[in-house]
N, C-alpha and C positions, 0 to 999 in steps of 0.2 A: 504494500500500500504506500504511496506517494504521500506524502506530507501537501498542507498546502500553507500558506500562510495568509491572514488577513488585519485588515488594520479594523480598528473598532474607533468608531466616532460617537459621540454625545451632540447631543443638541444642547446648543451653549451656545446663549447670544453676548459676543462682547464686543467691548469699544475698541478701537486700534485704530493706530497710526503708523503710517510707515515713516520710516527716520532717511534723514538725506547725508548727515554726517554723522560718526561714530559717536557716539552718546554713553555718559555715565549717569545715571539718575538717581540721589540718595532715597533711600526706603527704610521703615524701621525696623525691616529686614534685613538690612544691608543695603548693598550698592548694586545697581542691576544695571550691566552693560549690554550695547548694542551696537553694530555694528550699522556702517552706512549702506541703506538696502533694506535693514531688516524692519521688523515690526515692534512696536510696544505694544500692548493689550491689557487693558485692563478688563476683569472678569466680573462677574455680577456680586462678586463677595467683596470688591475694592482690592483685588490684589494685581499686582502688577506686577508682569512678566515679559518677557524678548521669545522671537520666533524667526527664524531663519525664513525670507522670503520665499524661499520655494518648499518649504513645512507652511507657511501659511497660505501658499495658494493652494497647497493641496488638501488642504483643512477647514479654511473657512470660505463662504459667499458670502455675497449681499445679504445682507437679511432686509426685507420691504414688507409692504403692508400688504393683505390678503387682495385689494384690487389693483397690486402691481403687478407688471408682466416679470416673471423669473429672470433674473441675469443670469447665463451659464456662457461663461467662452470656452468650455472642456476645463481639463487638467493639464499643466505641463509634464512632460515623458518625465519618467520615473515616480509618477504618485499612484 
């Protein structure tokens, strides 16, 4: 029998911005770096975290309201 492997997603709406130059941002977690490209996100609990821009196009969409038409341009190769 062949293994298969798959990725498991949540429905999880958050805020995000993509960063244009490499960023350090203090947190009372600590210091959350990010690279220029990548993504900040903050999640529905106020935590903030970084995401590699092609882990976040392969992860999250648009989220719109129920009378918008869907955004989908596909997935970039390898997600």
């Amino acid at each position: 029998m062949e293994t298969v492997l798959y990725r498991s997603t949540t429905e999880q709406v958050v805020e995000a911005i993509q960063v244009q130059d490499d960023m350090e941002i203090p947190t009372p977690n600590g210091v959350v770096k990010v690279s220029a490209g990548g993504w900040l996100i903050l999640d529905e609990h106020g935590n903030l975290g970084r995401c590699s821009n092609m882990d976040f196009q392969c992860t999250y969409e648009i989220a719109g309201d129920s009378d918008r038409d869907s955004v989908s341009e596909g997935k970039p190769c390898g997600c």
